[in-house]
Every structure is written in C-alpha cells, then in structure tokens.
N, C-alpha and C positions, 0 to 999 in steps of 0.2 A: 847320084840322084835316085837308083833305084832302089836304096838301100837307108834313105834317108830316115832317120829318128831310128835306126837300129841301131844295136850295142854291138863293137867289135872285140875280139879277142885273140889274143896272139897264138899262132897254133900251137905254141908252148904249155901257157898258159892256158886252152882247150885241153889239151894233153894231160895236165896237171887236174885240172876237173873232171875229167874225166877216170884219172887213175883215184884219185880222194874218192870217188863214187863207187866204182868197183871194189877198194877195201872197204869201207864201211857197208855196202852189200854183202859182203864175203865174211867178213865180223861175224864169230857165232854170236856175240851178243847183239851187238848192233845191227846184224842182218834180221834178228826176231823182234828187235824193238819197235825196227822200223816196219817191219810187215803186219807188227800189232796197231800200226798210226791206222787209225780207223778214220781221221780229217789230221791234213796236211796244209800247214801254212792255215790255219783256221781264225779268222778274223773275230773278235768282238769289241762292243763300244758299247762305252755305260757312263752314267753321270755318279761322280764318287758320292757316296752319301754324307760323308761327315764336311764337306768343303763345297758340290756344289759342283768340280771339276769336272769338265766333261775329258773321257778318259779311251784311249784305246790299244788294242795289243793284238799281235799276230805271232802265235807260235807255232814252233815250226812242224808239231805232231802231238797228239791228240789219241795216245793208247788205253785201254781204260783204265782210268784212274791215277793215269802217269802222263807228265807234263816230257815231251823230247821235245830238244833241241840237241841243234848241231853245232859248233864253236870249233873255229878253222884257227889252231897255235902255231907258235914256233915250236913249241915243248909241250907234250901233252902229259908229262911224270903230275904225278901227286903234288910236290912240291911249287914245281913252276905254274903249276894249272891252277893251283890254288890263289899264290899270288894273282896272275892274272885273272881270276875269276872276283876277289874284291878288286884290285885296283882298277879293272874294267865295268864297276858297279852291276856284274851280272847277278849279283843276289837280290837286287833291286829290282830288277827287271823281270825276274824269274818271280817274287814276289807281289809285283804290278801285273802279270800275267796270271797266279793264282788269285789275283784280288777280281780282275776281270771275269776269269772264268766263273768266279762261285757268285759272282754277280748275276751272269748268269743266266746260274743254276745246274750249273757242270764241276761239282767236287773233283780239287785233285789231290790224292793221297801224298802221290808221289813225283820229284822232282830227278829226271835222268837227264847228263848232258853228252853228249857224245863229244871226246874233244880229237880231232884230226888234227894231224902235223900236215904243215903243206910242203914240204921237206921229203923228197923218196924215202924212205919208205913209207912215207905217207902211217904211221902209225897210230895206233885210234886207242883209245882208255873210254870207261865209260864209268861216268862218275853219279853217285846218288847225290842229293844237293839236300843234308841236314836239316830238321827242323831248325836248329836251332838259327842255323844260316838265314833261315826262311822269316823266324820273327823276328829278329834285330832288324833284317830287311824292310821288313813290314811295318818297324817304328818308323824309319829311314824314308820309307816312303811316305808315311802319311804326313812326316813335317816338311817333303818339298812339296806336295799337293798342298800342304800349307801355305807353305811360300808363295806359289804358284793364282794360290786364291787370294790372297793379299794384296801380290800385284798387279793381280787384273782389277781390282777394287780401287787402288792408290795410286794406277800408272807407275808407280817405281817399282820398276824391277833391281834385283841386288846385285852387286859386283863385287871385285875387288874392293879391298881398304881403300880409302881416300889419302891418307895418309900414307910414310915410309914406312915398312913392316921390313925385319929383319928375315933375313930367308935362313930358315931348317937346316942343319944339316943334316943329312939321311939318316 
C-alpha cells in the first residue's frame, strides 16, 4: 500500500539499466552527444497543417541542431539495426519528430540514434539517420495523417482485408 501506483523492477533488471546508462555515458561519442542535449525528453504538440491532425512527439534530446534518441537492441551492428530501424517504422517517427519540431520553430539538421544492446556488454553504435531515410519517411507519414483525417471525418477506421488474402512468403 505504500508503494501504490509505483513501477517495480527486478533488481536484475535495475542492474541492466543501470549498466546500459553507464556505457552510453562512458561512449566517447555518445557521452558528448548526450551532454550536447541542451532539453531532454522535450515535449511538442501542433495541429498538422495539410490534414488538420492534431499531432505530438517527445524526443528523447534536443543538441543543437541534432535530433538524439536512444533505441534499446538485441544487435546494434549496421545491418540488424538497420532492419530493425525500418521494420520498427522509426524513420517515421524520427520524421514525425522533425515535422514537430520545425513546426515549431526548432530546425533539426541532424538525425542521431544511439542504439544499445541490452545484452552484457551492453554495446552502443551511434548511427546518423540519412536524408534520404528522412523523406521517404516524411511521404509515409503524411499519408497515415491522411488516413488518420479520413477516419476521424468517416468513423471508419482501416483494417485488415475483409476478404482471404494469401500470406507472403518472406
């Protein structure tokens, strides 16, 4: 009862966030990137202009003119971080965060991800996130804020086919 509406965690798992914390301070890159975050976890909210969408995003540091975020892997190499960074729609996100911020009025040049493995040795990459990454994202996003205005206008929201659709193979 004293303790009521707090979050618990395993002292394992303390352990574990606490060791991911200490590398990524200890990072010569990521120890400067992060002591560049000038606002942390920095909140904004805007109504999108081409849809009407009211919109909002919190990232996780604010250096100038660079977007950090932090992204807890399994594998943080090139390869797997990649995959996991489209199939986890963080271009999107990171895209939705840039559309936020120059909303505004806070340009961001640049786009840094810090990726951590939650795995001892807790090992850390730090990845720049490509324009190019950044506009395709940005078509991406405008047609679910599309969608999104649609169905607040029509009450139908989209699903799945209604129909049998043949499943992909990978």
């Amino acid at each position: 009862a004293e303790h009521a509406g707090k979050a618990f965690l395993r002292a394992d798992a303390g352990e574990a966030l606490r060791q991911i914390s200490v590398t990524a301070t200890m990072h010569p890159t990521t120890g400067k990137l992060l002591a560049a975050c000038q606002q942390r976890e920095a909140s904004v909210a805007w109504t999108d202009a081409a849809t009407g969408v009211p919109c909002k995003a919190r990232a996780d540091g604010m250096a100038p003119g660079i977007l950090v975020d932090l992204k807890t892997c399994r594998d943080a190499s090139p390869d797997a971080f990649a995959r996991d960074f489209r199939s986890l729609r963080y271009d999107i996100q990171f895209a939705h965060y840039r559309a936020g911020l120059a909303a505004v009025g806070s340009d961001v040049e640049d786009v840094a991800v810090i990726a951590i493995e939650t795995q001892a040795p807790y090992a850390v990459a730090v990845y720049r996130v490509a324009d190019n990454w950044l506009i395709a994202a940005e078509e991406r996003r405008q047609r679910l804020l599309e969608q999104i205005a649609e169905a607040r206008a029509t009450g139908v929201w989209p699903t799945y086919p209604q129909d049998v659709i043949e499943l992909p193979m990978p």
